[in-house]
PyMOL Python script that loads the backbone (N, CA, C, O; Angstrom):
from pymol import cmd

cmd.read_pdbstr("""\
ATOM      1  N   UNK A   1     -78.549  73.531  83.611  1.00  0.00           N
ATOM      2  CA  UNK A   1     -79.010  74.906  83.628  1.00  0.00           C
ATOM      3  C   UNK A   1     -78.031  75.746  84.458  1.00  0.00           C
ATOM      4  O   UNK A   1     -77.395  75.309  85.417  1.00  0.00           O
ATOM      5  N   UNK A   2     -77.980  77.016  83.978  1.00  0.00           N
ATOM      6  CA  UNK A   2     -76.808  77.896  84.781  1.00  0.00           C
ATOM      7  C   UNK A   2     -77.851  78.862  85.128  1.00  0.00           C
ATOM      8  O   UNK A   2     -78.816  79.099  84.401  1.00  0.00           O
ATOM      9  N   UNK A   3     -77.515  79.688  86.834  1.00  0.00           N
ATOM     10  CA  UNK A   3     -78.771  80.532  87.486  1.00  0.00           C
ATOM     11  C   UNK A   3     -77.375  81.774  87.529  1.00  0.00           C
ATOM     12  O   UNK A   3     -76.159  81.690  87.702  1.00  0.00           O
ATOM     13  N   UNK A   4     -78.052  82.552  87.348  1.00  0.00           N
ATOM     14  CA  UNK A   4     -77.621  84.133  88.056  1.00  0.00           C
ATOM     15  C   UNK A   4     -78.536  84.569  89.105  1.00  0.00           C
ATOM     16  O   UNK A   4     -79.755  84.483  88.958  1.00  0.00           O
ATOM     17  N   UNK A   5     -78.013  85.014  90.115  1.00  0.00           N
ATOM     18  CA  UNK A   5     -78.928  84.872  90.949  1.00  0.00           C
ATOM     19  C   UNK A   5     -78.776  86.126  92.189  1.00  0.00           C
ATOM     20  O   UNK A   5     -77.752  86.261  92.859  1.00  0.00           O
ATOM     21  N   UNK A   6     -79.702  86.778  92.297  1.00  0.00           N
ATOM     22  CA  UNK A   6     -79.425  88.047  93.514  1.00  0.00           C
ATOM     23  C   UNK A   6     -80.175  87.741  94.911  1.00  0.00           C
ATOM     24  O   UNK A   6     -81.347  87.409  95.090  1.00  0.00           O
ATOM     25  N   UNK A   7     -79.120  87.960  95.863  1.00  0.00           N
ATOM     26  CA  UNK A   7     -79.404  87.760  96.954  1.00  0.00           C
ATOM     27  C   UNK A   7     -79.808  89.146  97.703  1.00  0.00           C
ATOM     28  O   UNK A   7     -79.507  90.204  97.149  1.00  0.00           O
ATOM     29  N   UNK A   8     -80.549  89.162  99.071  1.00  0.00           N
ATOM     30  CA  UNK A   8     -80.755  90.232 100.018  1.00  0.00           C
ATOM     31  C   UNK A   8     -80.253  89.754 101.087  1.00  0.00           C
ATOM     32  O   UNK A   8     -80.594  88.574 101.173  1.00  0.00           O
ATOM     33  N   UNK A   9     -79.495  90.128 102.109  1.00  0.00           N
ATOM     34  CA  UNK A   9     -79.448  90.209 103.479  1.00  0.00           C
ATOM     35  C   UNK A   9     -80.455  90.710 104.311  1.00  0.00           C
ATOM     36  O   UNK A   9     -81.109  91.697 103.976  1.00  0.00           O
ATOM     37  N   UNK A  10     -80.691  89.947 105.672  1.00  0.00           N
ATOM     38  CA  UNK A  10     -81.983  90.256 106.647  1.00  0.00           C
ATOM     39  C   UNK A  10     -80.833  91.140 107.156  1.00  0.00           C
ATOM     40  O   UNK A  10     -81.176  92.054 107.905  1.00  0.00           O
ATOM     41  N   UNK A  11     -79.881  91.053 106.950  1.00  0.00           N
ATOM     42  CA  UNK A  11     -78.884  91.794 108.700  1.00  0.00           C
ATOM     43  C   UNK A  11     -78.643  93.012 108.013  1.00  0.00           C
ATOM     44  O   UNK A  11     -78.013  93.577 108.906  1.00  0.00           O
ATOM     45  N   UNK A  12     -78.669  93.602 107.344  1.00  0.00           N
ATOM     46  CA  UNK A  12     -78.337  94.772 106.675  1.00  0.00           C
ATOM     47  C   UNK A  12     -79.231  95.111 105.254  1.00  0.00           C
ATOM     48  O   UNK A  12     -79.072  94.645 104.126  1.00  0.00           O
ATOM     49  N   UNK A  13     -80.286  96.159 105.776  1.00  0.00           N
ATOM     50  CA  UNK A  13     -81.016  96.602 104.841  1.00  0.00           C
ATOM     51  C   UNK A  13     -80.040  97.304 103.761  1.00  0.00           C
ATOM     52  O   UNK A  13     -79.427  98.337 104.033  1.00  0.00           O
ATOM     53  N   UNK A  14     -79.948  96.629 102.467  1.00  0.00           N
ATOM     54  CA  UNK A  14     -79.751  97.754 101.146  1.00  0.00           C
ATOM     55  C   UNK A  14     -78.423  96.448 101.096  1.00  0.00           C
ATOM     56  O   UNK A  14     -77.788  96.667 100.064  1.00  0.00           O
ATOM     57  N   UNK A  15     -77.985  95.549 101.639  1.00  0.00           N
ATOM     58  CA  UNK A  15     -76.853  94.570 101.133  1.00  0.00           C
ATOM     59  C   UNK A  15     -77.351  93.510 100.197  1.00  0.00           C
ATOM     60  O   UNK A  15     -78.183  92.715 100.635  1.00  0.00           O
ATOM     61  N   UNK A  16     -76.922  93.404  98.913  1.00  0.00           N
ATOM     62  CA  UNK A  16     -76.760  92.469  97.810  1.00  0.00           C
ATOM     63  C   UNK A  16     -76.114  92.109  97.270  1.00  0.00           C
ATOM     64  O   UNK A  16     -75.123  92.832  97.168  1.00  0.00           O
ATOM     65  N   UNK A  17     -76.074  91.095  96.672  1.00  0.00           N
ATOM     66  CA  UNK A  17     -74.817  90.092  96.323  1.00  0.00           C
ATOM     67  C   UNK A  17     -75.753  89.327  95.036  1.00  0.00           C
ATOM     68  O   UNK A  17     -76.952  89.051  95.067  1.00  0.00           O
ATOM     69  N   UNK A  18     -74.616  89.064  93.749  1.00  0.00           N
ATOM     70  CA  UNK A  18     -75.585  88.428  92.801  1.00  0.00           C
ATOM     71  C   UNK A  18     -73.885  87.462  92.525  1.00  0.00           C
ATOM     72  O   UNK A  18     -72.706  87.810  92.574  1.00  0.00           O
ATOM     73  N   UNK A  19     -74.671  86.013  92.205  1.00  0.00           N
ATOM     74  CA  UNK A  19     -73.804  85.026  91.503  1.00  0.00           C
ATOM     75  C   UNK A  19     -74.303  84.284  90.545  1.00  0.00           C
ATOM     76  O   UNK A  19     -75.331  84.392  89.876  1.00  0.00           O
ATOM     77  N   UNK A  20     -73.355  83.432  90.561  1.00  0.00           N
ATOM     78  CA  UNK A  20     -73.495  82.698  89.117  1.00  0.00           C
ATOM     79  C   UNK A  20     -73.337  81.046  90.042  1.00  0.00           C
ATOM     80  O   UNK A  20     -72.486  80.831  90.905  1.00  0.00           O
ATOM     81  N   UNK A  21     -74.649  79.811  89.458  1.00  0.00           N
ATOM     82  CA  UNK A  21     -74.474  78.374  89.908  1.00  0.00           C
ATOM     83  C   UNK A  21     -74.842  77.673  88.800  1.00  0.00           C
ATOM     84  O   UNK A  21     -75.166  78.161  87.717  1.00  0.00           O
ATOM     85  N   UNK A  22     -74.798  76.774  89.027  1.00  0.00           N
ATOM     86  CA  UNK A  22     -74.894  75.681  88.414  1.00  0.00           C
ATOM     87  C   UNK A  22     -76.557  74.557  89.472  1.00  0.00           C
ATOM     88  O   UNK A  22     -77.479  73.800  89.167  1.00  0.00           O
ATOM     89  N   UNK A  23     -76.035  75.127  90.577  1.00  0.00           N
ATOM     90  CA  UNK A  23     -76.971  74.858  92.141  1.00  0.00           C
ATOM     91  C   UNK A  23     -77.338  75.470  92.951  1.00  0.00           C
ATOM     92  O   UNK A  23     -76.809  75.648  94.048  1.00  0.00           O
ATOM     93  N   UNK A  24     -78.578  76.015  92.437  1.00  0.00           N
ATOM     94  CA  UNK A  24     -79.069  77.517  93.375  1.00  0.00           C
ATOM     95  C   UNK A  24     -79.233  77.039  94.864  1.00  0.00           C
ATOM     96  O   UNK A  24     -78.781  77.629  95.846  1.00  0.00           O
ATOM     97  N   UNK A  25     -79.979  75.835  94.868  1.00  0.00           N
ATOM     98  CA  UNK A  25     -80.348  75.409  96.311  1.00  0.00           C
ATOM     99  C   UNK A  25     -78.849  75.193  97.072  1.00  0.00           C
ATOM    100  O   UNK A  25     -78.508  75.512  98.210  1.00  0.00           O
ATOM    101  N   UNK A  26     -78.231  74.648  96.190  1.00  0.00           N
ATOM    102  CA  UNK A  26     -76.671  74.479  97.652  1.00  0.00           C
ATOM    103  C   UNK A  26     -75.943  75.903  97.547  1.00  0.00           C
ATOM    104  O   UNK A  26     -75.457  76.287  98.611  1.00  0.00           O
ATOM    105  N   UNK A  27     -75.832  76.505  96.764  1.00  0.00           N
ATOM    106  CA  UNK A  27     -75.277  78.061  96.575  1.00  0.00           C
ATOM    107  C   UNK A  27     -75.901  78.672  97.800  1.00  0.00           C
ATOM    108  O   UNK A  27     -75.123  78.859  98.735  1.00  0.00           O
ATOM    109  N   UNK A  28     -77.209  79.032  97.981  1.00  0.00           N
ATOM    110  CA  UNK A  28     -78.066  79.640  98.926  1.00  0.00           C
ATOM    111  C   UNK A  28     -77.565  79.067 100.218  1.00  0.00           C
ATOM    112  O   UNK A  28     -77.152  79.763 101.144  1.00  0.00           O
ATOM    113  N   UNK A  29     -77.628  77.673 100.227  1.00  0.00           N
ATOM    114  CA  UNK A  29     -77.090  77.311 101.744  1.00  0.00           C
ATOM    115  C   UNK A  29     -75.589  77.507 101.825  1.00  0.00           C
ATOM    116  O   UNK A  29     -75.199  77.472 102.992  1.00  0.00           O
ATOM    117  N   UNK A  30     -74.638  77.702 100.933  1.00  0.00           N
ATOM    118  CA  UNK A  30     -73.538  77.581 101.368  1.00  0.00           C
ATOM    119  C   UNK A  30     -73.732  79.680 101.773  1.00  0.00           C
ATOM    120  O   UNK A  30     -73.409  80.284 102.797  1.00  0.00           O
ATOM    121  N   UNK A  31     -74.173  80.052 100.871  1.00  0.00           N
ATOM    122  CA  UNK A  31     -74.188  81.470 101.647  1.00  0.00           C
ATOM    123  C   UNK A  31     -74.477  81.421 103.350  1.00  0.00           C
ATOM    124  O   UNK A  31     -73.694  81.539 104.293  1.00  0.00           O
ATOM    125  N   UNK A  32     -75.694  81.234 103.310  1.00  0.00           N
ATOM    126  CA  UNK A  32     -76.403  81.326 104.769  1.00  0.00           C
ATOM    127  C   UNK A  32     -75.260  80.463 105.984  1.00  0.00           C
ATOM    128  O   UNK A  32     -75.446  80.639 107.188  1.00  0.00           O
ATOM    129  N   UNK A  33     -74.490  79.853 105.647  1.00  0.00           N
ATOM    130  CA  UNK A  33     -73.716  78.507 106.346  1.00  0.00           C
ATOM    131  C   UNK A  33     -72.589  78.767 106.578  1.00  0.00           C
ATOM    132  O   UNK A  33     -71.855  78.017 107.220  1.00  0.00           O
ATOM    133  N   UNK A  34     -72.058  80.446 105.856  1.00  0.00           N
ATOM    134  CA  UNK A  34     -70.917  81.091 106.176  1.00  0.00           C
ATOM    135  C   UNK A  34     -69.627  81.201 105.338  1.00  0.00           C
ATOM    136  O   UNK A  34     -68.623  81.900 105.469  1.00  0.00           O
ATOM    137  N   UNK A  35     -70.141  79.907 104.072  1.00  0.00           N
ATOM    138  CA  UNK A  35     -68.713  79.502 103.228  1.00  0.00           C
ATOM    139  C   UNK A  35     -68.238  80.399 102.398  1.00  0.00           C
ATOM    140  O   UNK A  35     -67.120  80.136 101.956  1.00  0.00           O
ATOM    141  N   UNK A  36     -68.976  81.872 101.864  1.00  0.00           N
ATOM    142  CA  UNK A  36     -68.547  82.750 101.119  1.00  0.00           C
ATOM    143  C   UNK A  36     -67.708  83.666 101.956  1.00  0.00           C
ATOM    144  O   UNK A  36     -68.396  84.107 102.876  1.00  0.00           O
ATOM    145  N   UNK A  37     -66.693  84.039 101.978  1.00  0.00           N
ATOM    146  CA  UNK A  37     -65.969  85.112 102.197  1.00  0.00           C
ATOM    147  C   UNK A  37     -66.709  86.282 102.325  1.00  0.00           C
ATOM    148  O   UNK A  37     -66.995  87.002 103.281  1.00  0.00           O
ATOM    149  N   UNK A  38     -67.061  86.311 100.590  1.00  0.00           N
ATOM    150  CA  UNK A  38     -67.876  87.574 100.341  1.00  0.00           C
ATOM    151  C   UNK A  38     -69.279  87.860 101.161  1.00  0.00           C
ATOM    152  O   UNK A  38     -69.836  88.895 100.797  1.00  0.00           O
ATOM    153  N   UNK A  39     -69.796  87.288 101.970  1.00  0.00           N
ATOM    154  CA  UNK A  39     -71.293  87.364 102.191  1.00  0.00           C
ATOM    155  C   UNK A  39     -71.132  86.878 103.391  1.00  0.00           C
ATOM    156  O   UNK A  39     -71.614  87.856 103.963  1.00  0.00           O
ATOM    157  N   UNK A  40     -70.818  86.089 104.352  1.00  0.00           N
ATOM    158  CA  UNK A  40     -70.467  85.445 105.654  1.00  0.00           C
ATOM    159  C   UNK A  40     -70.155  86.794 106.421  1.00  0.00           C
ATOM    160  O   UNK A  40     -69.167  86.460 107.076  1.00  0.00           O
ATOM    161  N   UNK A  41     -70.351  87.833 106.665  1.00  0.00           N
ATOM    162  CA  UNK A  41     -70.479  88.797 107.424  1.00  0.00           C
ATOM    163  C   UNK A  41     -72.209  89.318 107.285  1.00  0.00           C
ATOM    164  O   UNK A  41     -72.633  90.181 108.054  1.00  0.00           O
ATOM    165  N   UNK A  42     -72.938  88.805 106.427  1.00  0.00           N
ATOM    166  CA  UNK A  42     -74.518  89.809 106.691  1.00  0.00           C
ATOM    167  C   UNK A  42     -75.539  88.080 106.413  1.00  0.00           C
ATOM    168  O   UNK A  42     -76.512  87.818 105.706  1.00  0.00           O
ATOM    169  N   UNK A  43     -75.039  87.583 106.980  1.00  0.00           N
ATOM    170  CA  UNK A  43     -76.150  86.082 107.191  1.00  0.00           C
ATOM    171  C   UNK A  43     -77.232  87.073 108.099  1.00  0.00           C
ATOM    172  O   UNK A  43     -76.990  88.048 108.810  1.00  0.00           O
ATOM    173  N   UNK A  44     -78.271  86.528 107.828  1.00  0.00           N
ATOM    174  CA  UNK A  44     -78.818  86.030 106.727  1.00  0.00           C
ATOM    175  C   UNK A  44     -79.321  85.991 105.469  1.00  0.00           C
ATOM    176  O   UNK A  44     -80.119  86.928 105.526  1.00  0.00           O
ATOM    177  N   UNK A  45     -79.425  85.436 104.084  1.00  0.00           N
ATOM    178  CA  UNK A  45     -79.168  85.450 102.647  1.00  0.00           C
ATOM    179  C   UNK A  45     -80.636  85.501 102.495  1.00  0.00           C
ATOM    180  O   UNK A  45     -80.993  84.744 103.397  1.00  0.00           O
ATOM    181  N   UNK A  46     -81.661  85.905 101.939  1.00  0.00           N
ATOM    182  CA  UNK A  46     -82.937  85.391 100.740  1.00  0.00           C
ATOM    183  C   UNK A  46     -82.456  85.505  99.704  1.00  0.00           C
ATOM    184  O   UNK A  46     -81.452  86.081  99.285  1.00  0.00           O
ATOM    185  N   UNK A  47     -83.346  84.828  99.208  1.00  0.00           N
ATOM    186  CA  UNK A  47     -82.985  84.971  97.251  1.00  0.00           C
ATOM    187  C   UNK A  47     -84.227  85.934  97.065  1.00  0.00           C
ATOM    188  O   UNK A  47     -85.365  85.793  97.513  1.00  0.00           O
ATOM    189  N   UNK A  48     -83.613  87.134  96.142  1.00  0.00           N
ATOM    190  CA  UNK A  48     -84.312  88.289  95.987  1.00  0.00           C
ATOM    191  C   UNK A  48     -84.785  88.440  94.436  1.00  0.00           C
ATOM    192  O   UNK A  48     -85.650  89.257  94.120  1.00  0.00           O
ATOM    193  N   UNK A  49     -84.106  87.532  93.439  1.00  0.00           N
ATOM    194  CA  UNK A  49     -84.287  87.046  92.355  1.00  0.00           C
ATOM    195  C   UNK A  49     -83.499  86.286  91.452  1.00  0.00           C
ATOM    196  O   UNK A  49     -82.383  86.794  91.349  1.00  0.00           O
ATOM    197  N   UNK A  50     -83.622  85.401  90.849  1.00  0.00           N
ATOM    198  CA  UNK A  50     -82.876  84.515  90.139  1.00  0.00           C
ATOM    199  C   UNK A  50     -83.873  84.229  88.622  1.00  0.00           C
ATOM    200  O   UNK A  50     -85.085  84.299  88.418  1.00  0.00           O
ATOM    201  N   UNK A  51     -82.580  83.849  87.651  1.00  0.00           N
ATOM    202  CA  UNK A  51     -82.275  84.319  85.729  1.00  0.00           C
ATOM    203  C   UNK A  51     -81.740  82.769  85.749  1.00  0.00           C
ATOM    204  O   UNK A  51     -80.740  82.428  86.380  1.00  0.00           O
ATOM    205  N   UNK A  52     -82.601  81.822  84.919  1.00  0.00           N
ATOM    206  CA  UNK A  52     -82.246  80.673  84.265  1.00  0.00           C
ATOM    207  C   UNK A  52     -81.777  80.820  82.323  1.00  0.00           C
ATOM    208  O   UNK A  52     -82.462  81.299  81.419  1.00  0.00           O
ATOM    209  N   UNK A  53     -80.647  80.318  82.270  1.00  0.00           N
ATOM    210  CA  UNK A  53     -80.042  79.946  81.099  1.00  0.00           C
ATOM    211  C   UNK A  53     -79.260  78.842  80.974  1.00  0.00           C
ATOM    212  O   UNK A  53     -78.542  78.207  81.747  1.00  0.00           O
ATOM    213  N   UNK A  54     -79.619  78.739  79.598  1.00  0.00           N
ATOM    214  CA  UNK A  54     -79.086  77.326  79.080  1.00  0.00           C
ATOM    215  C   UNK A  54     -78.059  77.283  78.656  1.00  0.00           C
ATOM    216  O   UNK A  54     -77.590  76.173  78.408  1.00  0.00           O
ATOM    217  N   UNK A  55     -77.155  78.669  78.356  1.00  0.00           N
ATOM    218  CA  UNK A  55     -76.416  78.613  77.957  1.00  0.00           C
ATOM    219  C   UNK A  55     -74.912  79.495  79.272  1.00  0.00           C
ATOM    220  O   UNK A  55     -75.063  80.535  79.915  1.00  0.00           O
ATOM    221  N   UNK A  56     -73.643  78.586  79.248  1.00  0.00           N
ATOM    222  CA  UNK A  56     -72.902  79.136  80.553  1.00  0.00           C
ATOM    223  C   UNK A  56     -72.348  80.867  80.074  1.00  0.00           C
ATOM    224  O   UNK A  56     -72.475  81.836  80.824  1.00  0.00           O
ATOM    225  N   UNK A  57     -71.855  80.912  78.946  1.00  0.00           N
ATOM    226  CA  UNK A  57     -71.319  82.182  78.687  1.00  0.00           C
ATOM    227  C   UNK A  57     -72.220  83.322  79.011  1.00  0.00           C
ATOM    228  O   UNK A  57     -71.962  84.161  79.873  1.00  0.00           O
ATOM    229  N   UNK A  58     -73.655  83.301  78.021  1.00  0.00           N
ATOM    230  CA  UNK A  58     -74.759  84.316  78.496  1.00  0.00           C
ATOM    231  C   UNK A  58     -75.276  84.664  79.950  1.00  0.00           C
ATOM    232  O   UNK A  58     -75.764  85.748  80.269  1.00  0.00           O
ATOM    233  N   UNK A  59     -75.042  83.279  81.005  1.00  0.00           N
ATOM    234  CA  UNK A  59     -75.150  83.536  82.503  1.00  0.00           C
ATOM    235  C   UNK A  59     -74.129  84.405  83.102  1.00  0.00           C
ATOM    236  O   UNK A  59     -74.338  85.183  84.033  1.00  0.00           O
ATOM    237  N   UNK A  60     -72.712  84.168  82.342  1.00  0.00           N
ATOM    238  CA  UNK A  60     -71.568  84.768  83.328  1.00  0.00           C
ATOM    239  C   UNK A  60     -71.793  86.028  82.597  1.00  0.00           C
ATOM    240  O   UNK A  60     -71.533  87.038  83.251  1.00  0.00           O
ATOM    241  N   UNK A  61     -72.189  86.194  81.465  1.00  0.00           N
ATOM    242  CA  UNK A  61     -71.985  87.757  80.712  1.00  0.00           C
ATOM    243  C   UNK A  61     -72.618  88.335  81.594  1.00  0.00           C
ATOM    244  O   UNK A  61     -72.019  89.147  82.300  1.00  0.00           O
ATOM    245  N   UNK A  62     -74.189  88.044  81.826  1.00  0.00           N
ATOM    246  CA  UNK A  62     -75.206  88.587  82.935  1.00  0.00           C
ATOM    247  C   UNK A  62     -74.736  88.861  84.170  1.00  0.00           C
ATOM    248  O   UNK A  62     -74.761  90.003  84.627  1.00  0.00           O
ATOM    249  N   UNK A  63     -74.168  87.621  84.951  1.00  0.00           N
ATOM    250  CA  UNK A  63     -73.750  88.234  85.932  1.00  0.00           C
ATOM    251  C   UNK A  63     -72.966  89.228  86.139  1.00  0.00           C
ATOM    252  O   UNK A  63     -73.214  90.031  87.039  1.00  0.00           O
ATOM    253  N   UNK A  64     -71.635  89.372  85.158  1.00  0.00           N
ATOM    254  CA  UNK A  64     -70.520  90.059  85.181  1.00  0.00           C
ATOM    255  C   UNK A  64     -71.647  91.667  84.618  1.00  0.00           C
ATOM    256  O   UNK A  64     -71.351  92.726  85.171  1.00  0.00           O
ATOM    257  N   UNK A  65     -72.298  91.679  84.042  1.00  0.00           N
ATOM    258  CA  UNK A  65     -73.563  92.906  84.023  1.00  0.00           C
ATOM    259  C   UNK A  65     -74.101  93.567  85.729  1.00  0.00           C
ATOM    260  O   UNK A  65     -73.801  94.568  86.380  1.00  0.00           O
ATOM    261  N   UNK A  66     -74.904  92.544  85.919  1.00  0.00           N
ATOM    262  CA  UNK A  66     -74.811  93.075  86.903  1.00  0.00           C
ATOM    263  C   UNK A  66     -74.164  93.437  87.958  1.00  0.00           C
ATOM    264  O   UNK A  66     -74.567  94.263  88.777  1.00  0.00           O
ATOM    265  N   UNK A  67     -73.079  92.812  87.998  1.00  0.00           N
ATOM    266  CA  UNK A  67     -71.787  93.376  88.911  1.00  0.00           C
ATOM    267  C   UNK A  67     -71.160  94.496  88.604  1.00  0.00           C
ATOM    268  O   UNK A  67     -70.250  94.933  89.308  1.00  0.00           O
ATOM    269  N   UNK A  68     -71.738  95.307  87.107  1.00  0.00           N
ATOM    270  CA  UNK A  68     -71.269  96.745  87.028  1.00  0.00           C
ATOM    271  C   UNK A  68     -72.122  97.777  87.673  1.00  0.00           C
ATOM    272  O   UNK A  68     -73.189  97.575  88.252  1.00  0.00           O
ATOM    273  N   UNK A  69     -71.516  98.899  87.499  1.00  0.00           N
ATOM    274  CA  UNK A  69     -72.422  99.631  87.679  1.00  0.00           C
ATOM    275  C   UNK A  69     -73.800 100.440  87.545  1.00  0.00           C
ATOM    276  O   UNK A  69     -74.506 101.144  88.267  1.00  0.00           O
ATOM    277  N   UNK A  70     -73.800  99.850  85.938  1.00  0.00           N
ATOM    278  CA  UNK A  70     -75.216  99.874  85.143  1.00  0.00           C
ATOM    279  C   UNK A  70     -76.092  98.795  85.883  1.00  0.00           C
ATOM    280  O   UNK A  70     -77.231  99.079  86.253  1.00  0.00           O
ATOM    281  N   UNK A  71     -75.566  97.609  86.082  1.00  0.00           N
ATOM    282  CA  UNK A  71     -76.405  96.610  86.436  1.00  0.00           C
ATOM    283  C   UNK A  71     -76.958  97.023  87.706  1.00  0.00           C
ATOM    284  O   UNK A  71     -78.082  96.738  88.120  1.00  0.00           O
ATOM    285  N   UNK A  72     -75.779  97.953  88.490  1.00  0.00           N
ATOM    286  CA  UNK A  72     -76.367  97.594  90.346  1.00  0.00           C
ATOM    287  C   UNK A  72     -77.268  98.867  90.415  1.00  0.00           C
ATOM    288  O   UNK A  72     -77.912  99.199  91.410  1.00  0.00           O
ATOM    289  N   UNK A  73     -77.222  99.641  89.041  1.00  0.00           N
ATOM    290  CA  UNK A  73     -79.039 100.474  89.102  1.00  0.00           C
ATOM    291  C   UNK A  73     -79.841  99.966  88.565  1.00  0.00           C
ATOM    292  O   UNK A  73     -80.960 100.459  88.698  1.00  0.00           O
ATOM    293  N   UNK A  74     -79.741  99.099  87.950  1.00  0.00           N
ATOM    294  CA  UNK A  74     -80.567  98.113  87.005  1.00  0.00           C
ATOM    295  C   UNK A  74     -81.467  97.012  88.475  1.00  0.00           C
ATOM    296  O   UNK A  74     -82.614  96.566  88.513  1.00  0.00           O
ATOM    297  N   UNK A  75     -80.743  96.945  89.118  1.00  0.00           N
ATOM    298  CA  UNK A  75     -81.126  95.531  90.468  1.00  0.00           C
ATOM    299  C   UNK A  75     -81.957  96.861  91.226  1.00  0.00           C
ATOM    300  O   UNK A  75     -83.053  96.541  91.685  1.00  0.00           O
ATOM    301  N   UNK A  76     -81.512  98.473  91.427  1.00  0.00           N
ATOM    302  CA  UNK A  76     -81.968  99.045  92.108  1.00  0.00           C
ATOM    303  C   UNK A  76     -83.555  99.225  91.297  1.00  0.00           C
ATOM    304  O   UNK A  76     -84.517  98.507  91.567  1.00  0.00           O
ATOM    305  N   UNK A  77     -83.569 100.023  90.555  1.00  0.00           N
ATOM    306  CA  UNK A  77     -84.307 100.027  89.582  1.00  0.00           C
ATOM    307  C   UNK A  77     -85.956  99.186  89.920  1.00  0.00           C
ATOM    308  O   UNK A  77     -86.957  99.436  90.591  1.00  0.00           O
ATOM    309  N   UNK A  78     -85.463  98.045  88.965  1.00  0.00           N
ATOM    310  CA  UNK A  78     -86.370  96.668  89.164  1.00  0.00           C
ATOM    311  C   UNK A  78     -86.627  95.762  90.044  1.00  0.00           C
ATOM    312  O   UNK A  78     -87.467  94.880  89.866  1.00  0.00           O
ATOM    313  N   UNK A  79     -85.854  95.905  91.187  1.00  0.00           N
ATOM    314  CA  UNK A  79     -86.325  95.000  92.407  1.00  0.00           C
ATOM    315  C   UNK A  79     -85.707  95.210  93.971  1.00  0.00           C
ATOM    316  O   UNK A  79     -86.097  94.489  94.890  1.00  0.00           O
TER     317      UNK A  79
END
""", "prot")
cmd.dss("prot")
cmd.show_as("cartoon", "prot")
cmd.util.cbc("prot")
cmd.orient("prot")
């Protein structure tokens, strides 16, 4: 199964971050644990919502969606 998946920061109200795993549970800890570049400045991570598919292309299409700008009113929007 492939997850797309949006995160919240406790350390900074309004910071989100959405990816793409294969392993939501070790993804989440490697956030919180500092190993992302991208996100290792606003530890700490929740998962604010996560998208299961079976298929890898339709996960990365999604993610690469929400990483536009339609998407990041789309995340505002709905959650």
């Amino acid at each position: 199964m492939f997850y797309v998946y949006i995160i919240k920061s406790l350390k900074e109200d309004g910071r989100f971050y959405m990816g793409f795993t294969t392993d939501l549970k070790r993804r989440i800890a490697e956030h919180n644990a500092g190993k992302s570049i991208h996100t290792n400045k606003y530890i700490p991570w929740v998962i604010k919502n996560y998208f299961v598919f079976d298929d890898k292309a339709k996960a990365e299409s999604f993610e690469i969606y929400l990483k536009s700008g339609a998407g990041r009113e789309f995340i505002k929007k709905h959650f």
